[in-house]
Structures are given as C-alpha cells and as structure tokens.
N, C-alpha and C positions, 0 to 999 in steps of 0.2 A: 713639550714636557721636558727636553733635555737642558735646555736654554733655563729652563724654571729650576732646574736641579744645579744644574752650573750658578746660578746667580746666588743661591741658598748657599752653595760651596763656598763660593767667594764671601758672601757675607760672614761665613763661621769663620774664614781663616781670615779676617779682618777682625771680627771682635775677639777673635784669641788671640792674636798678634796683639792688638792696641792695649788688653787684659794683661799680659803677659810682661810689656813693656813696663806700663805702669805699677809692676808687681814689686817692683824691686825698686828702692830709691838709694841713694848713695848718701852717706856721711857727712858728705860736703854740701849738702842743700840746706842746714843748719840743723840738726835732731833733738838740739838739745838747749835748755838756756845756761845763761851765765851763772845765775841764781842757783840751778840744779847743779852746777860742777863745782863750784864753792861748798854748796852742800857736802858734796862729795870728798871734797879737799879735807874738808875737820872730819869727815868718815875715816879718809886715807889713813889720815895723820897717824887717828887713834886706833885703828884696826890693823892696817896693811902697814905699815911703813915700819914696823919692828922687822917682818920678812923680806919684805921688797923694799927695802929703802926710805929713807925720807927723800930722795931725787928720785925715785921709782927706778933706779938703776938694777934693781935684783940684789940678791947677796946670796950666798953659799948655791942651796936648791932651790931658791925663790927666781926666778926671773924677773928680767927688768919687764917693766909693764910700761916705758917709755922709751922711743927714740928705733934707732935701726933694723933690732933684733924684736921687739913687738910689732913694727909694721910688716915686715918677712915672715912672723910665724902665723899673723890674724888677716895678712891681705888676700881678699876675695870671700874672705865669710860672712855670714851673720852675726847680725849683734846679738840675736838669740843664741847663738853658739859660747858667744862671749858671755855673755850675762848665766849663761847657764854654769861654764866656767868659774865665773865668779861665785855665783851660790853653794860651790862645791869649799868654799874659803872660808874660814884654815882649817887646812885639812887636821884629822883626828879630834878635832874639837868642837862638833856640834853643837855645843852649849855655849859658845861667840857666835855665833851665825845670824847673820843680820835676815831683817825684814824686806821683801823683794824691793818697794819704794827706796831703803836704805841701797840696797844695788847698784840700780837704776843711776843712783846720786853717784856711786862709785865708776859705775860706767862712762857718766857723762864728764867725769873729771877725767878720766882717762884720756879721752876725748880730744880731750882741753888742753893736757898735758902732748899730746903728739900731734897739735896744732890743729885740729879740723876744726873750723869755728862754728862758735855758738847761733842759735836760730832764738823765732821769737814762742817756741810751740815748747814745753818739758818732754821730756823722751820718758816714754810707758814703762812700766814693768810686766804688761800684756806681751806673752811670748810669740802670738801670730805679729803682731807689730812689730815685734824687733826681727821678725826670719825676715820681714820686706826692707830692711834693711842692710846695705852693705857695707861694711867696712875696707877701703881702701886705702891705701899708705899715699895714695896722689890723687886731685879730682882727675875723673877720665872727662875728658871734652870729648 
C-alpha cells in the first residue's frame, strides 16, 4: 500500500511540475503577428503618441513605452498586467478608450517596438491568455 501511495505521489508532482512549466510561455516564442502590430502602430499613432510620443519615448507624465526604461519597469510580468495597464489609457478620459481587440493591436506593436519578434498565431485579448504569458526584456535560454 505504501509503494501504491508513493507512486500516486510521484505521479501528482510530475503532472503539476509538467502543468506548471507549461503555464507560462515567454514573449519570445512569437505571441503575436506582424499584421497585429501594424494594426497597432496607426492605433499608436492616433491614440498614444500625443502622450507618449511618436518614438514611444514618453514625454512630460507619459512614460516611454519603448527601449531601456520599459523593459526594467514590465520585466518578469504578464501581458495581462500590461494589457490591463493599457485599458486604464488615457487616463481621465473614458470616452477614447478603445475596444479590448484595439488593445491587444497596441500591445502587440509594443512588442514590436522593443524588438521581441513576431509569431504566426494573433495574441488574444482573453486575460487568462495573456497572465500565461511573460514578458521579458531578453529571451531566457
């Protein structure tokens, strides 16, 4: 009986181990297409880039949403984080607030802009989907 308990042991911490691996995918596996971050770019343009730039450098309160100072504030989170982030934009003004799929295209240009390259799958605006993913300012090998 103990041998039968030990094996069932082993078996759960092998399928939570393999679950658990699997749960999180990184940036760098490709999340997003090219299509989606283009989308995003004439979103930028027209939404975000009076605050944050047209180079996504930031200005005044706006943070850059490209280069050194975005991969050090967003490395090791979720794109759910991010994307939730995002839908809080522009603040005090509810009545510009895009449509989550509109997001999603802002996300994936972001993306794009801080080099993690494009895959062949569109990246969701389903928020279980984006917490299994990471955002990382480098791939980890």
């Amino acid at each position: 009986m103990n041998r039968r308990r030990l094996a069932l042991a082993l078996v759960t911490v092998a399928l939570y181990a393999t679950t658990f691996a699997q749960s999180t995918a990184s940036v760098w596996t490709g999340v997003y297409t090219a299509a989606q971050a283009e989308r995003g770019s004439e979103l930028y343009q027209r939404v975000c880039s009076e605050c944050h730039g047209d180079d996504l450098e930031g200005r005044e309160k706006s943070p850059a949403l490209a280069g050194g100072s975005f991969a050090q504030r967003w490395d090791g989170t979720t794109l759910k984080k991010l994307f939730e982030r995002l839908q809080d934009m522009p603040p005090g003004d509810p009545g510009k607030r895009l449509q989550p799929k509109e997001y999603v295209d802002i996300l994936a240009f972001l993306l794009s802009a801080n080099d993690v390259p494009a895959g062949t799958q569109p990246l969701v605006s389903e928020k279980d989907a984006l917490a299994a993913i990471k955002y990382t300012s480098r791939p980890q090998f």
